[in-house]
N, C-alpha and C positions, 0 to 999 in steps of 0.2 A: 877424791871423795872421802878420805881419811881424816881430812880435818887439822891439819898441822899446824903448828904456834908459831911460826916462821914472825921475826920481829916486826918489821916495819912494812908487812904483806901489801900491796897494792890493790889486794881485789878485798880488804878486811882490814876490821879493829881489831886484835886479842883482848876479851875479856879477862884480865891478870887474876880477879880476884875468884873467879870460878876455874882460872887451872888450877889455883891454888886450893881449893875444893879438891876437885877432883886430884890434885896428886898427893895431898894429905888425908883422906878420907881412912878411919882405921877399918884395917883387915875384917875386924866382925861385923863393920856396918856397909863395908863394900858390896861390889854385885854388880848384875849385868846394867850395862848403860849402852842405850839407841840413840847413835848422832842421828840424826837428820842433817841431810846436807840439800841446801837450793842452792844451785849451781848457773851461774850467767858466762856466755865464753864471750870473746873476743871474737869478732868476724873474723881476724888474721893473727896469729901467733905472734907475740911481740916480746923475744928473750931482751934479755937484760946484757947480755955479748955484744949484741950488735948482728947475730947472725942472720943475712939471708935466709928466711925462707918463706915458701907459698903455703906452707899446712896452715888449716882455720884453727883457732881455740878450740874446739872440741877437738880435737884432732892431737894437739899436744896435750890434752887432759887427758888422752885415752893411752898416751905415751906415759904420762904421770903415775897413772893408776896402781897403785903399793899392793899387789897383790902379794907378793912375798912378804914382807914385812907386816901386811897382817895377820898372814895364817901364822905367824911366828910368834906374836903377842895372843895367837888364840880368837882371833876378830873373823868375824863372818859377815860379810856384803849379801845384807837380806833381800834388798830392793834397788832397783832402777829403774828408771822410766824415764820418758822423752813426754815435755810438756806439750800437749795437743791443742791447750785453749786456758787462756789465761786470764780471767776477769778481775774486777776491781782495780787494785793498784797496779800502774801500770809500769812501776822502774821500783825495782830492775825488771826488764823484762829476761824472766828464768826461762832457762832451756832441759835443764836434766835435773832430775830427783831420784838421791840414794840416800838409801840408810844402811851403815855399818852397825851391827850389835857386837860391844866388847863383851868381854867376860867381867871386865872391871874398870872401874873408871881410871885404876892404876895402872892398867893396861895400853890405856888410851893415851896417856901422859908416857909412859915407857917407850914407847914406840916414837914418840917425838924427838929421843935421844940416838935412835937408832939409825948408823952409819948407811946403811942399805934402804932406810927410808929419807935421809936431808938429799943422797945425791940424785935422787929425781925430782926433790923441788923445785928446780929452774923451770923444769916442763909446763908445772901448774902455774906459777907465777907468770909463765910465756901464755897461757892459754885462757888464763881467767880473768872473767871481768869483772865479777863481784861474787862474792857465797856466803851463804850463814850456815853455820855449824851448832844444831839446837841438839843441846843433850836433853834426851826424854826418858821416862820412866812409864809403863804400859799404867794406863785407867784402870780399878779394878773392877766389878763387875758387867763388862760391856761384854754380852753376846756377841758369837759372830754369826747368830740366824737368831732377829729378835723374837717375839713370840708374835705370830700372824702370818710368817716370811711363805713369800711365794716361791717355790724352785723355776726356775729362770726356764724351763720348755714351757710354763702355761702363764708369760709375761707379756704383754704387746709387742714389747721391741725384747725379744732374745738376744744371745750375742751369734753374731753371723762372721763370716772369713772376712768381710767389707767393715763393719764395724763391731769388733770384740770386745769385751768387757774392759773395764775400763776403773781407775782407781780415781777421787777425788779428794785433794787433801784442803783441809783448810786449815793454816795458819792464826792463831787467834788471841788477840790481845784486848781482854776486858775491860773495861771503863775502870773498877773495883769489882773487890771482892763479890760485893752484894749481886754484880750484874750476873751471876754466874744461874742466879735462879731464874732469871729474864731468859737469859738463854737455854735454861730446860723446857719451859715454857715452848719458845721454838720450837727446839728442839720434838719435841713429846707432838706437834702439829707437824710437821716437815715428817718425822716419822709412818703417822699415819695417810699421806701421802703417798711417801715412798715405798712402803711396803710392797701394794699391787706392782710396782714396776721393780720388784727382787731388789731390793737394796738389802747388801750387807755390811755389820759394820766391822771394813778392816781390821783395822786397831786405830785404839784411838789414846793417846797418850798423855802425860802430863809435862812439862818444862820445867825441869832443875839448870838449866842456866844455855846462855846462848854462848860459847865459846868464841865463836868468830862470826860479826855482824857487822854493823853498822851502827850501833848504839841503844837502838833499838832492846826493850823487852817482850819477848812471849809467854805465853799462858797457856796451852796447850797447841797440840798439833793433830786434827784427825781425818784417819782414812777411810770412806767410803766407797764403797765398791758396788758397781753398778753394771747389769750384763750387758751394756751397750752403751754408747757417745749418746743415742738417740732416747735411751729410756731415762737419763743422766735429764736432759733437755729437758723432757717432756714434768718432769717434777718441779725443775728450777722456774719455768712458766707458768703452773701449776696458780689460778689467780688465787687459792686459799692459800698458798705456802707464799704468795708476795704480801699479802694481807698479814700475816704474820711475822712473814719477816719485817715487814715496817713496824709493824706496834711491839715485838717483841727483841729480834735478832738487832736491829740497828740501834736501839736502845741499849743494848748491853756492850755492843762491841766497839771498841777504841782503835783498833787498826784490825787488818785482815788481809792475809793471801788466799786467794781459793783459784784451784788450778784442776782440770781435767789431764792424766795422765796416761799415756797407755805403756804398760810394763813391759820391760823384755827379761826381767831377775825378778821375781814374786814370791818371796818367801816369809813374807812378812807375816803372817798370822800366824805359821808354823811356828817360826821362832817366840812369836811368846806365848803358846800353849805346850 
C-alpha cells in the first residue's frame, strides 16, 4: 500500500516524470502528500522464485505491508477498506482501498531507497495484480457536514451491525478543464438529494500526479460517506439524481471509478483537519 518505484513492476507503469517532482520538490514548497492506492490481488500469490505456495494475493500483500519503514519516514496509513460494490468500469476489478499521508513528498521518494522497505517487495510483486498510486492534495473548502446535513438517528436507513456506514469514493477524470462547472452543477443536484439520507463529505481531494498506473490521468479522487450500503443505494436510484446525472455528470466526465467501500482503518477526515 506504500506505493514503491520498483522498475519494471508487473502490476504498474512508474510515472518517471512525477517521481521526479516529487523527489525534487524544494523544502519551502513541500508538505503533506495522500497516495491513494486501488489495489487488485491475484487470486493465488505468484513469486518471481518459483516458490510453492497456496497463500491468495491478498494474503502476500498483507505480508508486504511496510509498516516499519513507514513509521520511519514519518507516514501514517489513514484508510483501508475492502471494496463492497464496484460500478462502472469493470477492469481492474479492485479489491482494497488505502491511503498513506506522508509528511512530504520527500518522504515518500526516501523510503523507496530504504533497505528495510525493497526486502519485502517480492511479497507485493507475488500478490498484486494491478494498482494505482494517485498522489492527492485535500479540496479546500469542502465541509465535512454540508449546510442542511441530517445526523444519521433521524435518516431512513441509519447505520445498523448488518449494514454500517460506508465510504464511496469516486475516481474522476474530466473531459476538460471547462467540464468541471458541468460537474458542480451535478454535483449541487445529487447534494440536495443526498442530504436527507446523511451524506457526509469525507474528503474530497485534488490529483498532483498518479505515480504508479497504467497510463491513464486523474483529476480528482472523492470520498463520500454514507450511514449505510442501503441509504448509499437509495440516492444513486434517486430518478432526479439519474436525470442529472445524464444531462450533467456524463457530460463532464471522461473516465471514472466509483466503488462503495466498507472501512476497517478510518482516519481519513482526521488527518486533514
Amino acid at each position: 500500500m506504500a506505493g514503491d518505484m520498483a522498475g519494471a513492476a508487473r502490476y504498474g507503469t512508474a510515472d518517471w516524470e512525477y517521481a521526479a517532482t516529487l523527489a525534487t520538490t524544494a523544502p519551502e514548497e513541500d508538505g503533506p502528500i495522500w497516495m491513494v492506492n486501488l489495489m487488485s490481488y491475484r487470486e493465488k500469490a505468484d513469486y518471481a522464485d518459483g516458490r510453492d505456495t497456496e497463500i491468495s494475493g491478498r494474503e502476500a500483500d498483507d505480508l508486504y505491508a511496510p509498516f516499519g519503514p513507514l513509521a520511519a519516514v514519518g507516514a501514517e496509513i489513514v484508510f483501508v477498506a475492502d471494496v463492497d460494490t464496484q460500478f462502472l468500469n469493470p477492469a481492474p476489478k479492485w479489491d482494497r482501498v488505502a491511503i498513506v499521508k506522508y509528511p512530504t513528498r520527500k518522504s515518500f521518494m526516501d523510503m523507496q531507497d530504504r533497505p528495510d522497505f525493497k526486502e519485502l517487495h517480492h511479497h507485493k510483486e507475488a500478490g498484486m495484480a494491478s494498482t494505482f498510486v494517485i498522489g492527492c492534495l485535500p479540496m479546500d473548502g469542502i465541509p465535512f457536514a454540508p449546510p442542511g446535513s441530517v445526523d444519521w438517528a433521524d435518516v431512513p436507513y441509519p447505520p445498523t451491525e448488518d449494514d454500517p456506514y460506508v465510504q464511496v469514493i469516486h475516481v474522476l477524470k474530466f473531459h476538460e478543464q471547462s467540464s468541471i462547472g458541468e460537474m458542480g452543477q451535478y454535483t449541487d443536484h445529487a447534494a440536495k438529494i443526498a442530504q436527507p439520507h446523511g451524506v457526509r463529505l469525507g474528503a474530497w481531494f485534488q490529483v498532483e500526479g498518479t505515480i504508479m498506473g497504467d497510463g491513464r490521468g486523474w483529476d480528482q479522487v472523492r470520498f463520500n460517506t454514507f450511514p449505510s450500503r442501503k441509504a448509499f443505494l437509495e440516492v444513486v436510484f434517486n430518478p432526479e439524481r439519474l436525470k442529472a446525472q445524464a444531462e450533467h455528470r456524463e457530460v463532464a466526465i471522461a473516465d471514472t471509478y466509483t466503488m462503495i467501500l466498507r472501512p476497517f482503518i478510518d482516519h481519513l477526515r482526521a488527518s486533514i483537519d
